[in-house]
N, C-alpha and C positions, 0 to 999 in steps of 0.2 A: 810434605808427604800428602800426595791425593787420598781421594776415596778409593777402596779395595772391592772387587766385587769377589772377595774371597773374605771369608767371617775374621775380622780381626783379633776375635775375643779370642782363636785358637790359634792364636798366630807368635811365636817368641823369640823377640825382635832386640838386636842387640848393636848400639850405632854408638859416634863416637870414637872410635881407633884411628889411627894415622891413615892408615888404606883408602883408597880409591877406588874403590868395587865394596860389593855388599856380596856376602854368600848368599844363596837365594838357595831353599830346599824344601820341599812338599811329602807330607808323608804323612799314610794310610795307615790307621789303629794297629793294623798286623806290621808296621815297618816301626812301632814306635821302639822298643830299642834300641835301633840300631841308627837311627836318628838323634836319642839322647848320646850314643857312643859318638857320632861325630858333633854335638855340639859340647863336649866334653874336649874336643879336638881343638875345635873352633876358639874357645875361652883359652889354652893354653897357649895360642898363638896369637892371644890379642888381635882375634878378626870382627868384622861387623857381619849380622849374618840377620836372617828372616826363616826362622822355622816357620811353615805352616802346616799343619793339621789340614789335609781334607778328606771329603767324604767319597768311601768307598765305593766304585762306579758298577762294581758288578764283578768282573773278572781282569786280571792283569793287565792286558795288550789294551783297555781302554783306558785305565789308570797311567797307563806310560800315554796316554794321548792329553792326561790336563797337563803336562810338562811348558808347550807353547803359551800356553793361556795363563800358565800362573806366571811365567818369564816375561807377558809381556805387561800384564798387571804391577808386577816389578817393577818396570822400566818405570812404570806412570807413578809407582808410591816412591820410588825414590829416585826420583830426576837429577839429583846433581851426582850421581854415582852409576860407576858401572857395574856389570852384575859378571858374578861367579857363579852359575848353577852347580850341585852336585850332589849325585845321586844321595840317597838319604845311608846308604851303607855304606856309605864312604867315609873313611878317617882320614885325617891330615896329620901328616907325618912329620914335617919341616916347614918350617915358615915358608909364607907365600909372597913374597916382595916381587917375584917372576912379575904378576899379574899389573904390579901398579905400573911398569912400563911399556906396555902392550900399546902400540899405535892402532894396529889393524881393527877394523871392525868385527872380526870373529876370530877368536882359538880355538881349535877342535882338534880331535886326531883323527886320521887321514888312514886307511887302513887301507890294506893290498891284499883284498881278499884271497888272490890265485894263492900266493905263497903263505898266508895265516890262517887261511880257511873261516876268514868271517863273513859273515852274512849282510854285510853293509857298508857301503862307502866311509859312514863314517862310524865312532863311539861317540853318544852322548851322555856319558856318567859326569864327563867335567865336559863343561861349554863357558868359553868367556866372551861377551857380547859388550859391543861398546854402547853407551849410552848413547845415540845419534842418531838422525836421521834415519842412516842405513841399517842399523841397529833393530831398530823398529820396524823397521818395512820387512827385514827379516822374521823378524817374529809373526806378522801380519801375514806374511807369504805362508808361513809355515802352518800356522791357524787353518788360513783357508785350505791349506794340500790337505785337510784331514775335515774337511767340511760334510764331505759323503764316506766317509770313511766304513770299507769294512769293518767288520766287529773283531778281525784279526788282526787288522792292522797296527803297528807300534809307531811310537815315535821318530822313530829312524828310518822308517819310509818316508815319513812327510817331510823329516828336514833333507833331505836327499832330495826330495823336488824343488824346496822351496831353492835350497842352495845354486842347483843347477840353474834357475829360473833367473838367478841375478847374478852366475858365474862371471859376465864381462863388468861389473858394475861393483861387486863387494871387495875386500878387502879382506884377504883370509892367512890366519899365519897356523900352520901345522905344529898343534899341540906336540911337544915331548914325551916321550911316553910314560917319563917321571912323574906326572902329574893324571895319569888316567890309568896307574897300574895294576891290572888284575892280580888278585893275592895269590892265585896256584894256577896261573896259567905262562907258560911261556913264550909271553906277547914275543917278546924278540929274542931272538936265538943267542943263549948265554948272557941274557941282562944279568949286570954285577952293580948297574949303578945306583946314583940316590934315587931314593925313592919318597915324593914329596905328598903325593895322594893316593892311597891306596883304595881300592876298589873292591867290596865282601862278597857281589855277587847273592844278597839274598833275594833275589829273583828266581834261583833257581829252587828253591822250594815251596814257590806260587804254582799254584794249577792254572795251566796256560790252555785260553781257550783251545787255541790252534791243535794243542798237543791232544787235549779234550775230545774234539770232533773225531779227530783220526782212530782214536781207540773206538770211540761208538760205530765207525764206518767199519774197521774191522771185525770189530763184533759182529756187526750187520754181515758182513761176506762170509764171517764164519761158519753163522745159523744157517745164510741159503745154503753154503755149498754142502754142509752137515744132509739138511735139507731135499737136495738132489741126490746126494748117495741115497739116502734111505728109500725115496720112491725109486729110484733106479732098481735100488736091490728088489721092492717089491714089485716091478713090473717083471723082471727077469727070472720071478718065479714059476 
């Protein structure tokens, strides 16, 4: 195992298991919870996993931005292993064997926004990355898509660039939805099957800058237009 330029001391590191990937997961003092609920997951499934503890960046949309950095930090503490990222409010439902036979250098899910109405080519809650060359350049590419980064920006912009930037070159196998499934969403029409990772979604009770700004700009158009009536009415008198 290298050196981490992420504080080890907050780090709860658990190796050892037959598996071939290491869970990899990062999480912010307000996600600890739901962090200890999937390393509660983790230990019943006999997985090897790396909680980290890091420190909060300010507001949500930049905290989904150390996801590359801490992934590729991974790659470099544990070289002879490939990694499983996943979201910190994620629990593991069923054993994970899927993963140790994984050729391709990335598993993601692949998402159709016209007909599920999502917001991004792909979901990064569960990402499997191979330990490899191409592995790493992935991570690398994904880093830098987020080097100038808006203050709005998420992590799913920048691997969206980074992906497309090595589309003829990578090795990509389309996650199952089994494994990245939202708990009260109806990813696919009449899902009845197993369900291997489940996904809590407590992101949506973070104050997201994006959503932040919007309410203060309305505000702002509210007062002028308030504003304008009122000298309107007293010119018209």
């Amino acid at each position: 195992m290298s050196d981490s330029r992420f504080d080890a001391t907050k780090a709860t590191i658990m190796t050892g298991h037959k598996h071939s990937f290491m869970v990899c997961c990062f999480y912010t003092d307000n996600y600890h919870k739901y962090a200890m609920a999937l390393k509660e997951s983790l230990d019943k499934f006999g997985l090897n996993y790396c909680l980290q503890k890091v420190e909060n960046r300010g507001h949500w949309e930049a905290n989904t931005r150390i996801k590359p950095e801490f992934l590729l930090d991974c790659l470099h503490r544990f070289q002879d292993m490939n990694l499983l990222y996943l979201d910190a409010d994620a629990v593991v439902k069923k054993p994970l064997d899927y993963f140790d036979d994984i050729s391709e250098d990335l598993a993601i899910y692949t998402t159709s926004k016209a007909v599920e109405g999502m917001s991004h080519d792909f979901l990064t809650g569960t990402i499997f990355i191979k330990n490899n060359p191409m592995g790493k350049l992935l991570l690398e590419k994904w880093v830098q898509a987020q080097s100038n980064a808006k203050q709005t920006q998420v992590d799913q912009d920048s691997i969206e660039t980074a992906i497309y930037q090595l589309q003829d070159k990578i090795s990509i196998l389309p996650l199952p939805l089994a494994y990245i499934k939202i708990f009260d969403t109806d990813m696919a029409k009449n899902y009845d099957s197993e369900i291997y990772i489940e996904q809590y979604q407590a992101s949506r009770g973070q104050t997201k800058l994006r959503r932040k700004r919007i309410r203060q700009r309305n505000r702002l158009i509210g007062a002028i237009v308030i504003l304008l009536v009122v000298v309107a009415m007293i010119l018209l008198k």
